[in-house]
N, CA, C and O atoms as a GROMACS GRO file, in nm:
protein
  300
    1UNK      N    1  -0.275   5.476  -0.785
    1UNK     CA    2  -0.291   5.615  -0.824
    1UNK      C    3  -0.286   5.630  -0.976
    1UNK      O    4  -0.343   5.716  -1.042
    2UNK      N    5  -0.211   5.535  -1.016
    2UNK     CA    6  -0.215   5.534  -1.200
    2UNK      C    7  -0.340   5.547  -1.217
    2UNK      O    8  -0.383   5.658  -1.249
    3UNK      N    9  -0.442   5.418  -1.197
    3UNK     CA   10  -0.522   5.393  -1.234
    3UNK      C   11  -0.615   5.506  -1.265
    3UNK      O   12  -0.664   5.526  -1.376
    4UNK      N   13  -0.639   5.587  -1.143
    4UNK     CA   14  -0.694   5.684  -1.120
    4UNK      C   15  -0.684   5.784  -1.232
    4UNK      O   16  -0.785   5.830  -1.286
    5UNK      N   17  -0.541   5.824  -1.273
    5UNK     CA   18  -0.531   5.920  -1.334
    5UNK      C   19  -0.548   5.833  -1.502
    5UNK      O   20  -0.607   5.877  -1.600
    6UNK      N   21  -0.497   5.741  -1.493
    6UNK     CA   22  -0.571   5.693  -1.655
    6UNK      C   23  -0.679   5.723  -1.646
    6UNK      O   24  -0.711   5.833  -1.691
    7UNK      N   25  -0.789   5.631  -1.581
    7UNK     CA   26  -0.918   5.679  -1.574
    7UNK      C   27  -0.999   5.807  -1.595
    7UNK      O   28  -1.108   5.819  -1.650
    8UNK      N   29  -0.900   5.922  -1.523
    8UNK     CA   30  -0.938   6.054  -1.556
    8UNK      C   31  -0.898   6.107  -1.699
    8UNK      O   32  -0.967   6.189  -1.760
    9UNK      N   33  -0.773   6.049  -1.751
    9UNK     CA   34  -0.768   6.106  -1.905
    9UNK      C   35  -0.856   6.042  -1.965
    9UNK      O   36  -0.930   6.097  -2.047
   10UNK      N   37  -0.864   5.921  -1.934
   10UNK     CA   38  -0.965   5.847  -2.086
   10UNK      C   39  -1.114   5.937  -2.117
   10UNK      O   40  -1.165   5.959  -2.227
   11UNK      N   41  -1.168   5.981  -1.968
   11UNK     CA   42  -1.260   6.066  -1.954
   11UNK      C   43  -1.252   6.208  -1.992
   11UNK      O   44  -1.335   6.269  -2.059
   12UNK      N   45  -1.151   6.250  -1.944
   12UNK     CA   46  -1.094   6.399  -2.055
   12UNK      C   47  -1.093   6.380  -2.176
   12UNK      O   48  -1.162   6.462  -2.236
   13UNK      N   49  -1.031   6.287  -2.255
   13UNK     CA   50  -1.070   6.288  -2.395
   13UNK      C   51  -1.136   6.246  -2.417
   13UNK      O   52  -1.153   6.293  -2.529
   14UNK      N   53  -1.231   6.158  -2.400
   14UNK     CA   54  -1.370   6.109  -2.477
   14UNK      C   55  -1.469   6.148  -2.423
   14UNK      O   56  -1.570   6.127  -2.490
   15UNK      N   57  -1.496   6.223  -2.276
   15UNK     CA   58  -1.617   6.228  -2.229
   15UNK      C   59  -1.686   6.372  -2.223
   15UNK      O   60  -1.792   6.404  -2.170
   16UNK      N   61  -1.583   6.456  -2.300
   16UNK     CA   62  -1.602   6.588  -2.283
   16UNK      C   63  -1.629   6.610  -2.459
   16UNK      O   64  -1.641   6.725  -2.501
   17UNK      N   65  -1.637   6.486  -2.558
   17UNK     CA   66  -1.684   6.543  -2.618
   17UNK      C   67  -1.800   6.618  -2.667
   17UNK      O   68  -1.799   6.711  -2.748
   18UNK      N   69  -1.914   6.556  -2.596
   18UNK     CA   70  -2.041   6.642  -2.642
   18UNK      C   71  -2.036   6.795  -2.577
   18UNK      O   72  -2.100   6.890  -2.623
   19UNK      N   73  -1.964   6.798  -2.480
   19UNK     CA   74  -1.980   6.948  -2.452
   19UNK      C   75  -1.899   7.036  -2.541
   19UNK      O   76  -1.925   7.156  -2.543
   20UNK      N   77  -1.766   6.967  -2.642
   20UNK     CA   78  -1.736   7.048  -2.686
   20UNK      C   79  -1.790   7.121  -2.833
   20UNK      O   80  -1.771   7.231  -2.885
   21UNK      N   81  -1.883   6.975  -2.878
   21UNK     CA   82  -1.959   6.974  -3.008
   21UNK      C   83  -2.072   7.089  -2.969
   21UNK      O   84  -2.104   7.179  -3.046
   22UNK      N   85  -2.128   7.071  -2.835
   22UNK     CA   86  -2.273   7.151  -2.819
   22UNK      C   87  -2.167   7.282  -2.858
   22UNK      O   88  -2.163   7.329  -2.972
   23UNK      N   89  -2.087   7.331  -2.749
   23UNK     CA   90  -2.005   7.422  -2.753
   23UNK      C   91  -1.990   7.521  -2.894
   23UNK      O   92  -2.016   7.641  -2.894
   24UNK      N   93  -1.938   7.438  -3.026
   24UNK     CA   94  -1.874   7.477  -3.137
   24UNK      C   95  -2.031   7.509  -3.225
   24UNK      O   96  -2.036   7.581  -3.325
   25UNK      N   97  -2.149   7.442  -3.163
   25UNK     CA   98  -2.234   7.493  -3.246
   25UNK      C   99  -2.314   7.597  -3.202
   25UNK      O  100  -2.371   7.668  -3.285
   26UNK      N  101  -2.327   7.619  -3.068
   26UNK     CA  102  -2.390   7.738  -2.973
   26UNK      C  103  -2.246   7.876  -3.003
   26UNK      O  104  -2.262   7.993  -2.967
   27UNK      N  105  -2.164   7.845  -3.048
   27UNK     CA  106  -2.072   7.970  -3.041
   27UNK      C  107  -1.997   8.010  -2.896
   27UNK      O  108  -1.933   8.111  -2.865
   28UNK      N  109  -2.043   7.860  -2.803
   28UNK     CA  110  -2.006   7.964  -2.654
   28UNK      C  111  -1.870   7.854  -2.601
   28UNK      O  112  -1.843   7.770  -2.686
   29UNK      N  113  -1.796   7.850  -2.488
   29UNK     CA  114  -1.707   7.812  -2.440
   29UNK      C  115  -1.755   7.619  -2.425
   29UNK      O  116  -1.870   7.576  -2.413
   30UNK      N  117  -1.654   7.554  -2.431
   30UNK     CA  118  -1.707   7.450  -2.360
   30UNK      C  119  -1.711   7.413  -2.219
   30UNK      O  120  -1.782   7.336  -2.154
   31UNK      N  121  -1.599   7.501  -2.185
   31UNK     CA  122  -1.640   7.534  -2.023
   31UNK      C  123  -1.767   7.566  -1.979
   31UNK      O  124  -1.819   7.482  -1.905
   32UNK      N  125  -1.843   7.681  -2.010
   32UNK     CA  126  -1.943   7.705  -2.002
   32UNK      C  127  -2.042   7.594  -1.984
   32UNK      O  128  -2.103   7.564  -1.882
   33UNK      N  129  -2.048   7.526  -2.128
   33UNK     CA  130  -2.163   7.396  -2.132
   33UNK      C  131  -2.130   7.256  -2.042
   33UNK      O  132  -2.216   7.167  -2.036
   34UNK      N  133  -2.021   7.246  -1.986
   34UNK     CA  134  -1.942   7.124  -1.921
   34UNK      C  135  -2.023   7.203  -1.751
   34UNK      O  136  -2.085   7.137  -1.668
   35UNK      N  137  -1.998   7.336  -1.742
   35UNK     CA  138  -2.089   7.371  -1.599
   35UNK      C  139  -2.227   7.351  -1.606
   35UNK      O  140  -2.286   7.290  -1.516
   36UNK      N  141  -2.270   7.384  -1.680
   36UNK     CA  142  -2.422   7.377  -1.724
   36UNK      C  143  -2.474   7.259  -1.676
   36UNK      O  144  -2.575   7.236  -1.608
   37UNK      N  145  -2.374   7.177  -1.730
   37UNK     CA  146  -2.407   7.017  -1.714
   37UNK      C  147  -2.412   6.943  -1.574
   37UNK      O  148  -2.478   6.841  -1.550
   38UNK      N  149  -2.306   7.032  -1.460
   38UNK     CA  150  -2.265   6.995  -1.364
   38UNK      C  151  -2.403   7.048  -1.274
   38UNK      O  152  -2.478   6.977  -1.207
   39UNK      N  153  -2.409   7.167  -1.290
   39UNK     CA  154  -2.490   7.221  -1.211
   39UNK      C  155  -2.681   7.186  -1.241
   39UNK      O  156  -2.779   7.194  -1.166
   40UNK      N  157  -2.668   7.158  -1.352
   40UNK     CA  158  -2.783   7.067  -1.401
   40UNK      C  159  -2.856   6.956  -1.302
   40UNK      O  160  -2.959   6.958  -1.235
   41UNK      N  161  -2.736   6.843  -1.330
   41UNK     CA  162  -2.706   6.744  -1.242
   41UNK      C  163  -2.726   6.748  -1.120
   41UNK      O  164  -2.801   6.668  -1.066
   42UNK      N  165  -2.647   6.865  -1.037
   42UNK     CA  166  -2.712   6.875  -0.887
   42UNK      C  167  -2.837   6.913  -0.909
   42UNK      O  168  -2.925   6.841  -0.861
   43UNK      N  169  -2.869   7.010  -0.972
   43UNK     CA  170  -3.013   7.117  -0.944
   43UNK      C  171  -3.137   6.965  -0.934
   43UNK      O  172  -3.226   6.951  -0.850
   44UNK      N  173  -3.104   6.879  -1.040
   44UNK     CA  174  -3.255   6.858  -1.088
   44UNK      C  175  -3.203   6.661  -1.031
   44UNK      O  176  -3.282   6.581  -1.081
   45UNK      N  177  -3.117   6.610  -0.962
   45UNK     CA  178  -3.110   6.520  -0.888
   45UNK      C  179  -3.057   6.393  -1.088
   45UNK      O  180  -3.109   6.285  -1.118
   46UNK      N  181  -3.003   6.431  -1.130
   46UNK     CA  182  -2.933   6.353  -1.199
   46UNK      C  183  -3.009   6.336  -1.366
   46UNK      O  184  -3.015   6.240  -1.444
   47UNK      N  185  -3.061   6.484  -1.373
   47UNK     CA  186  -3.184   6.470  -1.489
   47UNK      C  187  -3.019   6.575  -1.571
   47UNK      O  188  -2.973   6.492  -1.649
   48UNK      N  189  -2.959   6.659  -1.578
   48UNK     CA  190  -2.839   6.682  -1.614
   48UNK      C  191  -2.786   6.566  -1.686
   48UNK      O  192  -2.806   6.570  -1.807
   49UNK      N  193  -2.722   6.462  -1.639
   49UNK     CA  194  -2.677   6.289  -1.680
   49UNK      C  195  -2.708   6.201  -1.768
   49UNK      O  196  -2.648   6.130  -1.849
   50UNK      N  197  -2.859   6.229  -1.722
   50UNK     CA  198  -2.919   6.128  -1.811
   50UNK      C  199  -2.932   6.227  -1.915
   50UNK      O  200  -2.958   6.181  -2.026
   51UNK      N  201  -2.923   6.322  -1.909
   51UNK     CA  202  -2.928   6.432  -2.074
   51UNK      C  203  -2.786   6.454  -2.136
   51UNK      O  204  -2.784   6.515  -2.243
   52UNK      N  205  -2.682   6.418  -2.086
   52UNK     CA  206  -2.589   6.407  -2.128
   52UNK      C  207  -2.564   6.295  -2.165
   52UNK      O  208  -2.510   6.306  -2.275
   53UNK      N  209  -2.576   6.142  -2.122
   53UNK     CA  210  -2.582   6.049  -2.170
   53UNK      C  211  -2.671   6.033  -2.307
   53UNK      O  212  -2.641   5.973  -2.410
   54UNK      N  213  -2.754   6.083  -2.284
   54UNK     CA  214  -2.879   6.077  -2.391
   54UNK      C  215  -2.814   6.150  -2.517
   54UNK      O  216  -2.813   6.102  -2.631
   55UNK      N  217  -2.755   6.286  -2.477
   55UNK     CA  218  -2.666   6.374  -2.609
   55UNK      C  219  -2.577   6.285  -2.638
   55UNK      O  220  -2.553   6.284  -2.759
   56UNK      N  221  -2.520   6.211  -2.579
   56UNK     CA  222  -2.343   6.136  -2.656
   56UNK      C  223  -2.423   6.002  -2.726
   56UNK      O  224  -2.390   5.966  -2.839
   57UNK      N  225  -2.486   5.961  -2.682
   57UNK     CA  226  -2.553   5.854  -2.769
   57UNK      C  227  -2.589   5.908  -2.905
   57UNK      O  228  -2.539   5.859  -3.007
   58UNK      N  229  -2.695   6.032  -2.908
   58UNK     CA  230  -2.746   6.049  -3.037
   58UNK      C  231  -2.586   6.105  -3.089
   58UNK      O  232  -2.531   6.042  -3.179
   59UNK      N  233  -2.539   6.185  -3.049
   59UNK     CA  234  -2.413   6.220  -3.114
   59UNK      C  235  -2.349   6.102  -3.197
   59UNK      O  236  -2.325   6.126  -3.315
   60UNK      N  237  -2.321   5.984  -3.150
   60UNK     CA  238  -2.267   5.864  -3.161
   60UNK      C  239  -2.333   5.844  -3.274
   60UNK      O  240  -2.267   5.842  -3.378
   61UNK      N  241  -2.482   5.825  -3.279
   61UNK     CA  242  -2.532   5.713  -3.385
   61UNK      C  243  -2.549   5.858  -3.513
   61UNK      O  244  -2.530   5.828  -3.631
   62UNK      N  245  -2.580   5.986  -3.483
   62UNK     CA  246  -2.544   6.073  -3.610
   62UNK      C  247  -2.406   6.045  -3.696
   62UNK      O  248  -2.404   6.029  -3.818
   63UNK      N  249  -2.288   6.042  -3.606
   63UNK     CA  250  -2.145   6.029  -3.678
   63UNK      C  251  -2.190   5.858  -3.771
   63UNK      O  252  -2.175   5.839  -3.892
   64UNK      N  253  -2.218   5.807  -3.719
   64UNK     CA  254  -2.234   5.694  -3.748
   64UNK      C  255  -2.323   5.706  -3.917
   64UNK      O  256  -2.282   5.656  -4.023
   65UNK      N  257  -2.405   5.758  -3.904
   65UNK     CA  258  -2.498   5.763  -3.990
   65UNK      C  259  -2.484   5.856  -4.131
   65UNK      O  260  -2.508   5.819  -4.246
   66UNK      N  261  -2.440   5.978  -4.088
   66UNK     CA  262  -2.406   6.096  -4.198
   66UNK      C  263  -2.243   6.086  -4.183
   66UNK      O  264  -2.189   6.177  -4.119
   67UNK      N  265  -2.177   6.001  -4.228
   67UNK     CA  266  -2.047   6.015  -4.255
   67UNK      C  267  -1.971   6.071  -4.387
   67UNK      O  268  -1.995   6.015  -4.494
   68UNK      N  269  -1.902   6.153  -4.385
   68UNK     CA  270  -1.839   6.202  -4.538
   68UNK      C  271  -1.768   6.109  -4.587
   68UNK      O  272  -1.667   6.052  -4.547
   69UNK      N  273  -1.866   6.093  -4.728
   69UNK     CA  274  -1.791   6.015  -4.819
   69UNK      C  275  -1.686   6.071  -4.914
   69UNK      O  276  -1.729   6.180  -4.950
   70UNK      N  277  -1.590   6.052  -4.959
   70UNK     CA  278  -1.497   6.157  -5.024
   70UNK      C  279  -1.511   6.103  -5.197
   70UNK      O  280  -1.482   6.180  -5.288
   71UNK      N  281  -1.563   5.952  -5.223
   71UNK     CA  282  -1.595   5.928  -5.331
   71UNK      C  283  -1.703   5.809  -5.362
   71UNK      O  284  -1.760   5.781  -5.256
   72UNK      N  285  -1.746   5.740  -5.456
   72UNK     CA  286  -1.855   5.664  -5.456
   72UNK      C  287  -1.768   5.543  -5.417
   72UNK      O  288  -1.830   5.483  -5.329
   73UNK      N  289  -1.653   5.482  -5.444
   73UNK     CA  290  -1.602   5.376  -5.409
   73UNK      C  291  -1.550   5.327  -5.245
   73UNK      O  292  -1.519   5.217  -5.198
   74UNK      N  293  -1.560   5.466  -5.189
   74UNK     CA  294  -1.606   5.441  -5.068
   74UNK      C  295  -1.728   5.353  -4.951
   74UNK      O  296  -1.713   5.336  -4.830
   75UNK      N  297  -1.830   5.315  -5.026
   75UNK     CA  298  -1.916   5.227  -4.994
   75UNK      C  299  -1.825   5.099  -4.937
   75UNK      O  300  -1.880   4.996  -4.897
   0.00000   0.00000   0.00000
């Protein structure tokens, strides 16, 4: 039963981030966009998923890419 519930936090904190990023830039709940996603998923047979997978990736390689530098010796 541990397992389980580790499993479910590791996913609470890392897997809900793109809904909360879409969230903070649409102005709306992340609840909201975390249903969106769910009901997505059923409606259209797993095309929801793969668009959420697809968002945390580009999310990923943006952070990656445009990172704040705070000075030039940062390189």
């Amino acid at each position: 039963m541990s397992l389980f519930y580790n499993t479910l936090y590791y996913f609470q904190k890392r897997g809900f981030e793109v809904c909360r990023r879409i969230a903070e830039r649409l102005g709306i709940r992340a609840r909201v966009v975390r249903t969106t996603f769910i009901y997505l998923t059923f409606a259209t047979l797993g095309f929801g998923f793969a668009l959420y997978l697809f968002m945390a990736f580009w999310l990923r390689i943006k952070d990656l890419i445009y990172t704040k530098r705070t000075s030039v010796f940062d390189l």
